[in-house]
KOLVOBA-49048 format. One record per residue (C-alpha): z, y, x. Coordinates in pm, 1 decimal, padded with zeros to 6 digits. Layout:
KOLVOBA-49048
[pt [Z,Y,X]];
...
This chain:
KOLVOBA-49048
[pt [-01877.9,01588.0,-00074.4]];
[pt [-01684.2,01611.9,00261.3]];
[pt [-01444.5,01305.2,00358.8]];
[pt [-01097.3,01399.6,00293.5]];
[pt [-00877.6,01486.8,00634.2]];
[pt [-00671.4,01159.0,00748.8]];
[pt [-00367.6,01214.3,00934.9]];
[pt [-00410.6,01088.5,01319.0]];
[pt [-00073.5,00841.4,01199.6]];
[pt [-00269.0,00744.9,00904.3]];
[pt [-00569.2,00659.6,01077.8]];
[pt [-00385.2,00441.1,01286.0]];
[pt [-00232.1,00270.6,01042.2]];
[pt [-00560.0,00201.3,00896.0]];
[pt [-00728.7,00053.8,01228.9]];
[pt [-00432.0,-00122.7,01328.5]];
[pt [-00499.3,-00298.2,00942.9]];
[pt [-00833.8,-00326.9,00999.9]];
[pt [-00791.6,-00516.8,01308.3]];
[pt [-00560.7,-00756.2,01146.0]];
[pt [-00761.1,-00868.1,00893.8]];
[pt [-00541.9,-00648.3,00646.1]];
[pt [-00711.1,-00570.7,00298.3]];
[pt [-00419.4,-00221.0,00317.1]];
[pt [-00129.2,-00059.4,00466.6]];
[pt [00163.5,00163.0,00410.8]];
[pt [00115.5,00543.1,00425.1]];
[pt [00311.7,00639.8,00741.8]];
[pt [00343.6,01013.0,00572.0]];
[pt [00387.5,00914.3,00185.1]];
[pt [00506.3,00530.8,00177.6]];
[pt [00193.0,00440.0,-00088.7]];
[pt [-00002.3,00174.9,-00042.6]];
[pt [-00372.0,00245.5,00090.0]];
[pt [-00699.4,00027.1,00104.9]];
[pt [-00850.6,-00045.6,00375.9]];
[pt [-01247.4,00006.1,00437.4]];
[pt [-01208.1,-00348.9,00475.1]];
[pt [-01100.5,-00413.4,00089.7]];
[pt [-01338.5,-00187.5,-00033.8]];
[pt [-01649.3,-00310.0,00139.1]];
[pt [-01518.5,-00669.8,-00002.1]];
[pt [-01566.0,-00502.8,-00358.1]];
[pt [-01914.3,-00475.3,-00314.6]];
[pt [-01901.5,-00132.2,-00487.5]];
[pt [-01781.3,00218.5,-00552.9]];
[pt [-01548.7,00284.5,-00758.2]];
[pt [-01560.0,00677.6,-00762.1]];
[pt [-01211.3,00755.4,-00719.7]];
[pt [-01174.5,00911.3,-00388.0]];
[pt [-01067.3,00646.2,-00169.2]];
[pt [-00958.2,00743.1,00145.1]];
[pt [-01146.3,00488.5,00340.7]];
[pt [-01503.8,00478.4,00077.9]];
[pt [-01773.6,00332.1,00285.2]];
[pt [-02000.2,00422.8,00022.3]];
[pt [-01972.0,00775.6,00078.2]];
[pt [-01829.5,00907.2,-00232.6]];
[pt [-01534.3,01149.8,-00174.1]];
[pt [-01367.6,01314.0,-00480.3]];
[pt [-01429.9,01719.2,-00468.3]];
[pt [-01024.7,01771.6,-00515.7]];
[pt [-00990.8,01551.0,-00253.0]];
């Protein structure tokens, strides 16, 4: 399944998270909170609902 697009403001957000230590952020575009690849690697699994940041490679098809 492809990766679902990321907003260059939203990818920002994300690595300026990242870089703090942050487990999520703020949406710059909707105001919702989002994950980081940080958090989700911390899980120690997929969930397989589409998160934005999955480093497990699972993307939802509607995504």
């Amino acid at each position: 399944m492809t990766k679902p697009r990321i907003s260059p403001e939203a990818q920002r957000a994300h690595d300026a998270a990242v870089a703090r230590g942050q487990l999520g952020y703020m949406d710059p575009e909707t105001g919702l909170f989002v994950m980081t690849e940080l958090y989700l690697k911390q899980r120690g699994q997929c969930c397989e609902s589409g998160c934005r940041h999955c480093p497990y490679g699972f993307h939802d098809a509607k995504s």
